[in-house]
Chimera marker file (.cmm) of the C-alpha trace (Angstrom):
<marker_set name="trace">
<marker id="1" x="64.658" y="66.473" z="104.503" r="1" g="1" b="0" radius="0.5"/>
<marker id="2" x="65.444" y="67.268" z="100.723" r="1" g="1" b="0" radius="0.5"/>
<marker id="3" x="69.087" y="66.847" z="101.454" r="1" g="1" b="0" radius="0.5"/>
<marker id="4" x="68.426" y="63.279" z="102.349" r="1" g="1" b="0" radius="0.5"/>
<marker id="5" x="66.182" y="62.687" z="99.798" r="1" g="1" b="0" radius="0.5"/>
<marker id="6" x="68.707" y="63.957" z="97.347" r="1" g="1" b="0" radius="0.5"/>
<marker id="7" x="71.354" y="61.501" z="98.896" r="1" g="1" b="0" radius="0.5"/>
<marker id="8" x="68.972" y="58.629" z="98.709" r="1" g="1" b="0" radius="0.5"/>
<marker id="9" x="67.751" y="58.610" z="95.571" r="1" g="1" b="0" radius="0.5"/>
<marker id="10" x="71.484" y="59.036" z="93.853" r="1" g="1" b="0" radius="0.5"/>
<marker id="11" x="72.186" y="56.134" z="95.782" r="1" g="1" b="0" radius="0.5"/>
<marker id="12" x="69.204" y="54.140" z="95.043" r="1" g="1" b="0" radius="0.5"/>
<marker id="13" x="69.251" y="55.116" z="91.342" r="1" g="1" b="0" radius="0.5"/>
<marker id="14" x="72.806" y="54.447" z="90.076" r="1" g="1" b="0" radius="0.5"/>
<marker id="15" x="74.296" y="52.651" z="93.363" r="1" g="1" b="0" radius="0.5"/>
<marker id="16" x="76.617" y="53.947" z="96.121" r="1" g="1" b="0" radius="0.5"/>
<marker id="17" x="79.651" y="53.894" z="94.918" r="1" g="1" b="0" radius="0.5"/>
<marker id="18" x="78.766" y="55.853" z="91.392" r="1" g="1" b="0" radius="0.5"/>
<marker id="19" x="76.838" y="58.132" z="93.137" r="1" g="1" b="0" radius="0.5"/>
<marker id="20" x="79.645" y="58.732" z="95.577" r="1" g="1" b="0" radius="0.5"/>
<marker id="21" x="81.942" y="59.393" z="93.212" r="1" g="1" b="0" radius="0.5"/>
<marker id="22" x="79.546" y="61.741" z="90.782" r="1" g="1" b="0" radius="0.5"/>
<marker id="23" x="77.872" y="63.049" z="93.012" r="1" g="1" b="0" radius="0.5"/>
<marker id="24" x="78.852" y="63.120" z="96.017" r="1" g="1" b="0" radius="0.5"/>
<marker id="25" x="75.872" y="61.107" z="97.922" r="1" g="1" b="0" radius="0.5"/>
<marker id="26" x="76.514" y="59.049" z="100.674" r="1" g="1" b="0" radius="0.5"/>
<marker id="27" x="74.338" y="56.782" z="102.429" r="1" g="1" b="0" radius="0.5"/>
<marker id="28" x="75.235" y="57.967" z="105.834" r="1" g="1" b="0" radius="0.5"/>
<marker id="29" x="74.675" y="62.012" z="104.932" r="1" g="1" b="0" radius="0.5"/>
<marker id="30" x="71.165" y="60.878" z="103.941" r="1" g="1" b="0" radius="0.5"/>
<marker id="31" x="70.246" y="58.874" z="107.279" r="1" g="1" b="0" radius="0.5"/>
<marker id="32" x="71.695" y="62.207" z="109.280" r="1" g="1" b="0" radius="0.5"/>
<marker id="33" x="69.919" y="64.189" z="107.490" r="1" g="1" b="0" radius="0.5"/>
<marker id="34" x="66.874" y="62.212" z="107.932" r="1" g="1" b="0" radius="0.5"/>
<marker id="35" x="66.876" y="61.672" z="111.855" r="1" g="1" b="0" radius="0.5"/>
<marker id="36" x="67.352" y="65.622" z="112.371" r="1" g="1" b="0" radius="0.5"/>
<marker id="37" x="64.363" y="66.287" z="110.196" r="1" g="1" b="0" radius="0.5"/>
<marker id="38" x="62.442" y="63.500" z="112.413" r="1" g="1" b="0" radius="0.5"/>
<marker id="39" x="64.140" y="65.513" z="115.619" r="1" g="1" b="0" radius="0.5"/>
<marker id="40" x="62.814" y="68.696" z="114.302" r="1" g="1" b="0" radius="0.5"/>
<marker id="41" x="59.773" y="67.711" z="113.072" r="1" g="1" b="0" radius="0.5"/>
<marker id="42" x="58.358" y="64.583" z="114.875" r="1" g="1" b="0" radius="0.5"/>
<marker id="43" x="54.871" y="65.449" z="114.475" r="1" g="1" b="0" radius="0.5"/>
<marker id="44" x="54.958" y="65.997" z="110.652" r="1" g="1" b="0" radius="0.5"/>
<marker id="45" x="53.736" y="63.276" z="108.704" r="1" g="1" b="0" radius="0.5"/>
<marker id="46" x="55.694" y="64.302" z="105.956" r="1" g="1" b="0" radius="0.5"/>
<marker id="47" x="59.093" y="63.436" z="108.064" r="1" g="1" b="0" radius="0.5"/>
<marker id="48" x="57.715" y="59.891" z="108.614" r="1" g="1" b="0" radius="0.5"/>
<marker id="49" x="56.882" y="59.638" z="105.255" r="1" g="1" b="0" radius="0.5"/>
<marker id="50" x="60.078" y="60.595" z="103.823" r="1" g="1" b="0" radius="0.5"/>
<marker id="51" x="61.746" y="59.035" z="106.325" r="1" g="1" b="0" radius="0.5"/>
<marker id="52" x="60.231" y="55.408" z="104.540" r="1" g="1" b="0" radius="0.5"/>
<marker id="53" x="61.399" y="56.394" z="101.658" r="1" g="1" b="0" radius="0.5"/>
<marker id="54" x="64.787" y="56.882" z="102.357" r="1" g="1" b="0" radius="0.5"/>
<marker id="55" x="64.429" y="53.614" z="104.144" r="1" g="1" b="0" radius="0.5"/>
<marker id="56" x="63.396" y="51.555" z="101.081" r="1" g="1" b="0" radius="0.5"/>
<marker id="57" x="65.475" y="53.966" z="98.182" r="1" g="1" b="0" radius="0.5"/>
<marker id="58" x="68.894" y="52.775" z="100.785" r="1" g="1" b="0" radius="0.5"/>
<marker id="59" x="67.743" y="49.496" z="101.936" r="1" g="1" b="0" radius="0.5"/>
<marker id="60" x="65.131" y="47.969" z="100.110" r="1" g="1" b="0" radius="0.5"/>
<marker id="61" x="63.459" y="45.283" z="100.958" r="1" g="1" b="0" radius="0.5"/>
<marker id="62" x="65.672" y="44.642" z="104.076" r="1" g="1" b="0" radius="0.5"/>
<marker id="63" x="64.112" y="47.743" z="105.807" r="1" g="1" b="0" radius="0.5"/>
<marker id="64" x="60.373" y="47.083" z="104.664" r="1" g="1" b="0" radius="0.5"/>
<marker id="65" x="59.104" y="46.538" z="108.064" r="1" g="1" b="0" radius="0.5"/>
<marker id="66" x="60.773" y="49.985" z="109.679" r="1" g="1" b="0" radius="0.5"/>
<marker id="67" x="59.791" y="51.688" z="106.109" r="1" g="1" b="0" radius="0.5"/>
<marker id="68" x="56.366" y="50.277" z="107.207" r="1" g="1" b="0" radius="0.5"/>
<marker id="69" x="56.568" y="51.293" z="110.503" r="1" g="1" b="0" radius="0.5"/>
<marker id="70" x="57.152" y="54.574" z="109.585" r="1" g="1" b="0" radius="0.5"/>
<marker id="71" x="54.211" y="55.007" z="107.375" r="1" g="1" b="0" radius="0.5"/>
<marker id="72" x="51.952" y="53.697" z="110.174" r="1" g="1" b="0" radius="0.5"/>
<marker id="73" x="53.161" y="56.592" z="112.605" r="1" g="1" b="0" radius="0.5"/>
<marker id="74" x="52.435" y="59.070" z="109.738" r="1" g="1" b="0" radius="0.5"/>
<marker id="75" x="49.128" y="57.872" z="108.954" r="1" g="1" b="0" radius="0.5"/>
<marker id="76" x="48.306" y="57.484" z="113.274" r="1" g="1" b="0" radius="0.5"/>
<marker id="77" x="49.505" y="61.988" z="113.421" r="1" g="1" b="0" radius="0.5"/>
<marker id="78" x="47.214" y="64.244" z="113.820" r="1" g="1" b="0" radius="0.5"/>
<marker id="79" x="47.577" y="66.717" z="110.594" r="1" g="1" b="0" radius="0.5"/>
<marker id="80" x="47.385" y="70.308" z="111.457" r="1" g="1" b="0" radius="0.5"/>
<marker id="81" x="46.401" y="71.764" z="107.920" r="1" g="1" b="0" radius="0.5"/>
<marker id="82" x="45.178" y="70.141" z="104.173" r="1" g="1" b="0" radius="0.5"/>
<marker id="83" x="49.111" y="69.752" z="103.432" r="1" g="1" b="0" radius="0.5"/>
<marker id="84" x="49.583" y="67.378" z="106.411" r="1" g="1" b="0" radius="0.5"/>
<marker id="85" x="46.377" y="65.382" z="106.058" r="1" g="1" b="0" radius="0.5"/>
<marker id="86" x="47.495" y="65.098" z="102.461" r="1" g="1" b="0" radius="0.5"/>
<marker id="87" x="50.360" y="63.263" z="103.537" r="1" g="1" b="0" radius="0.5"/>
<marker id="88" x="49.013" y="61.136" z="106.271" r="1" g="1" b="0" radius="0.5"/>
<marker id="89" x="46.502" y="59.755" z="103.700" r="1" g="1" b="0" radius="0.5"/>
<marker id="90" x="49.099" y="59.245" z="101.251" r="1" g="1" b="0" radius="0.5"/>
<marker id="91" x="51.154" y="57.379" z="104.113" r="1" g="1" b="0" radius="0.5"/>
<marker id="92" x="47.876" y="55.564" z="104.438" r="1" g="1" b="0" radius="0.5"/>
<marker id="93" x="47.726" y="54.310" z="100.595" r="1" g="1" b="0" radius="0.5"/>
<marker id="94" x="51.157" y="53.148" z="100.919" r="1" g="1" b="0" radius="0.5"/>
<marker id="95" x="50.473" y="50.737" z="103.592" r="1" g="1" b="0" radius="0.5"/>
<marker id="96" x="47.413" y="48.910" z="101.188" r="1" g="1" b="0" radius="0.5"/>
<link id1="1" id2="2" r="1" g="1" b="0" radius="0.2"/>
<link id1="2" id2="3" r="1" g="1" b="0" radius="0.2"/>
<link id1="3" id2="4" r="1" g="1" b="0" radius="0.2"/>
<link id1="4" id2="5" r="1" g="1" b="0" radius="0.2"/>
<link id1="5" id2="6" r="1" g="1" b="0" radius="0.2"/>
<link id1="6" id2="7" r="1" g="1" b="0" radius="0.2"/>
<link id1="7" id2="8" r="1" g="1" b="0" radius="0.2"/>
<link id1="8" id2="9" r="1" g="1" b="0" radius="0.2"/>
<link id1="9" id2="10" r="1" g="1" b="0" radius="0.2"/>
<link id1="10" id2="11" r="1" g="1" b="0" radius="0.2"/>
<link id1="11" id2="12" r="1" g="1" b="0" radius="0.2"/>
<link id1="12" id2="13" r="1" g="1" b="0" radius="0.2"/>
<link id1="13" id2="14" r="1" g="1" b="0" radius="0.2"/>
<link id1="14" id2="15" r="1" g="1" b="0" radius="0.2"/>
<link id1="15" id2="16" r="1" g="1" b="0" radius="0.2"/>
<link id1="16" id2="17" r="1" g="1" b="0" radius="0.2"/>
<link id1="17" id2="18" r="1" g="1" b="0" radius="0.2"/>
<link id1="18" id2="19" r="1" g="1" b="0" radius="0.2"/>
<link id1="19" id2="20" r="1" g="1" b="0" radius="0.2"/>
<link id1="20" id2="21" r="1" g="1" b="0" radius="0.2"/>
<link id1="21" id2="22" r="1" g="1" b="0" radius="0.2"/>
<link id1="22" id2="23" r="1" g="1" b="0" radius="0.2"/>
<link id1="23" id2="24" r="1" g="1" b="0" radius="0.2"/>
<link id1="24" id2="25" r="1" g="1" b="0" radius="0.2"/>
<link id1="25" id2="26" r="1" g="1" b="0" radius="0.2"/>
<link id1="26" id2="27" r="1" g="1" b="0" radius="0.2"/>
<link id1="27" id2="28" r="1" g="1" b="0" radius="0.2"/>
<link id1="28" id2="29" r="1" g="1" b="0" radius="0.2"/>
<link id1="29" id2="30" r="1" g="1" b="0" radius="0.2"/>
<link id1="30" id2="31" r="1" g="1" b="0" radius="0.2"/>
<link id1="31" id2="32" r="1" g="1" b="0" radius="0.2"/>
<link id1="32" id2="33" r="1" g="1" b="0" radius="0.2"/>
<link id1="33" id2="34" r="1" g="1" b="0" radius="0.2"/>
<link id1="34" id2="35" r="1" g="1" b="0" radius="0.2"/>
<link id1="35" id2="36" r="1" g="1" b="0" radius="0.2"/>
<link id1="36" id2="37" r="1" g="1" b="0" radius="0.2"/>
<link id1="37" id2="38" r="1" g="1" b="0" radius="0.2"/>
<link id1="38" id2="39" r="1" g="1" b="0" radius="0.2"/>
<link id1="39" id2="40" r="1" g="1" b="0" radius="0.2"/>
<link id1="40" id2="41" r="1" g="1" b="0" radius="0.2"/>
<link id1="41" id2="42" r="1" g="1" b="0" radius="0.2"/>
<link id1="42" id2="43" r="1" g="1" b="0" radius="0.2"/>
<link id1="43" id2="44" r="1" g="1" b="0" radius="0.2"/>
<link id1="44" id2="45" r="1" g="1" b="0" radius="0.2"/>
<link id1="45" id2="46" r="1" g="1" b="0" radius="0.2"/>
<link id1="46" id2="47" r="1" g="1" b="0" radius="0.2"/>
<link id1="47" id2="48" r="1" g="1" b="0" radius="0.2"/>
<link id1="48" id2="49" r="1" g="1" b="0" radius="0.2"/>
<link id1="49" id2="50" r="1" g="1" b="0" radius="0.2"/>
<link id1="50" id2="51" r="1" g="1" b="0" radius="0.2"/>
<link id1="51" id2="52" r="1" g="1" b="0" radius="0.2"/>
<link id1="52" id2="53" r="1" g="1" b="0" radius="0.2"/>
<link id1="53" id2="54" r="1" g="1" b="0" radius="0.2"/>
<link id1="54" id2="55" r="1" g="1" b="0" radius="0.2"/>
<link id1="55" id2="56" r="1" g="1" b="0" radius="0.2"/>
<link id1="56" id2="57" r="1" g="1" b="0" radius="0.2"/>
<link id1="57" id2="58" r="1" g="1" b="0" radius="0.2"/>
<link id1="58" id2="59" r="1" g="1" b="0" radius="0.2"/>
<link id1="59" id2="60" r="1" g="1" b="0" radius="0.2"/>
<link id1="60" id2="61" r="1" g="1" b="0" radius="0.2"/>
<link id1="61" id2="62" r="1" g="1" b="0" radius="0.2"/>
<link id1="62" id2="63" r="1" g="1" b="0" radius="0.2"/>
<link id1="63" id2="64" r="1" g="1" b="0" radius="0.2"/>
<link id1="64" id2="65" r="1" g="1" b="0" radius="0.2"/>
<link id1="65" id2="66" r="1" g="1" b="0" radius="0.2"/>
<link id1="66" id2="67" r="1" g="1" b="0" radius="0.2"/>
<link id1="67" id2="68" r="1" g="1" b="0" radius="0.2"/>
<link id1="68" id2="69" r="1" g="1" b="0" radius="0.2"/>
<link id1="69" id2="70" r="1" g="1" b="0" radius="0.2"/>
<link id1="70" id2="71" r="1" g="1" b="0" radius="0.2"/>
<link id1="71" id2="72" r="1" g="1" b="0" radius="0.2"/>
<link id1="72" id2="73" r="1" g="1" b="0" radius="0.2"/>
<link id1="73" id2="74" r="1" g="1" b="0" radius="0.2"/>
<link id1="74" id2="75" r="1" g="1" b="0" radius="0.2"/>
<link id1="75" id2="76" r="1" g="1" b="0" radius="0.2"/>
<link id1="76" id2="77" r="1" g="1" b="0" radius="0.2"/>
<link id1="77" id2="78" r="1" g="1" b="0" radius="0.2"/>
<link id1="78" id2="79" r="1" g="1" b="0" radius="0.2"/>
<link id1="79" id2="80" r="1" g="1" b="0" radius="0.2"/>
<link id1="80" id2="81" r="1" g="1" b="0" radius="0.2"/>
<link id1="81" id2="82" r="1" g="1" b="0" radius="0.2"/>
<link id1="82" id2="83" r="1" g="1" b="0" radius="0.2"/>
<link id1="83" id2="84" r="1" g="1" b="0" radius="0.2"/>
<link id1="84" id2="85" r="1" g="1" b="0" radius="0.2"/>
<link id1="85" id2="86" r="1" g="1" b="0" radius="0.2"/>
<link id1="86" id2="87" r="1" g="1" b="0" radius="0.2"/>
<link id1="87" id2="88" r="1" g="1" b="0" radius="0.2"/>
<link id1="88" id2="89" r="1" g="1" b="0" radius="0.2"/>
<link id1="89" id2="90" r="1" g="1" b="0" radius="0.2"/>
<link id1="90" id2="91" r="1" g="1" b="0" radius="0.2"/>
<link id1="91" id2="92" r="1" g="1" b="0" radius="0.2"/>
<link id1="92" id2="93" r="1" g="1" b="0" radius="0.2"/>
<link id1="93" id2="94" r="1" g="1" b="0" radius="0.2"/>
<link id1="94" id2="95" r="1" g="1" b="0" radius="0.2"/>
<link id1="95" id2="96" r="1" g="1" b="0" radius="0.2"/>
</marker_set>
C-alpha cells in the first residue's frame, strides 16, 4: 500500500512524466501495487480507503465515482480494532 501511495502522489504532485523521470513513479506500479494490497487485504478499510486515493491523486475527477465507490465499501466493513473503525469513519467523512 505505501508503495502505491508513494507512486501516486509523485504523479499527482508534479505530473507523470517529471515524476517518471525523478523519481521513478509510474502510474501503472501504483495501480499494481494497489490491487495486491486490496487482494491481500480485502477486508481492511484502510485498503479501500487508500485505494480512493490513489484513484483521485492518478485520475481525478474522471475516477470520482469508483474513488466513491471505494469509500462506501470501507465505510459498509466491519472494523476489527479502534485502528480500523478509525478508518471506516474517516471513509465515512469523505463521502459528506
Amino acid at each position: 500500500m505505501a508503495l502505491a501511495l508513494y507512486h501516486a502522489e509523485i504523479i499527482g504532485k508534479v505530473g507523470a512524466m517529471i515524476g517518471g523521470l525523478t523519481y521513478g513513479a509510474k502510474a501503472a506500479t501504483a495501480e499494481q501495487h494497489i490491487q495486491q494490497a486490496l487482494k491481500l487485504t480485502p477486508d481492511a478499510p484502510i485498503a479501500h480507503v487508500e485505494y480512493a486515493n490513489v484513484l483521485l491523486l492518478l485520475h481525478g475527477d474522471k475516477r470520482e465515482d469508483a474513488a466513491a465507490g471505494a469509500f462506501e465499501k470501507a465505510a459498509r466493513l466491519k472494523p476489527r480494532d479502534a485502528m480500523e473503525a478509525l478508518d471506516a469513519a474517516f471513509a465515512r467523512e469523505q463521502l459528506e
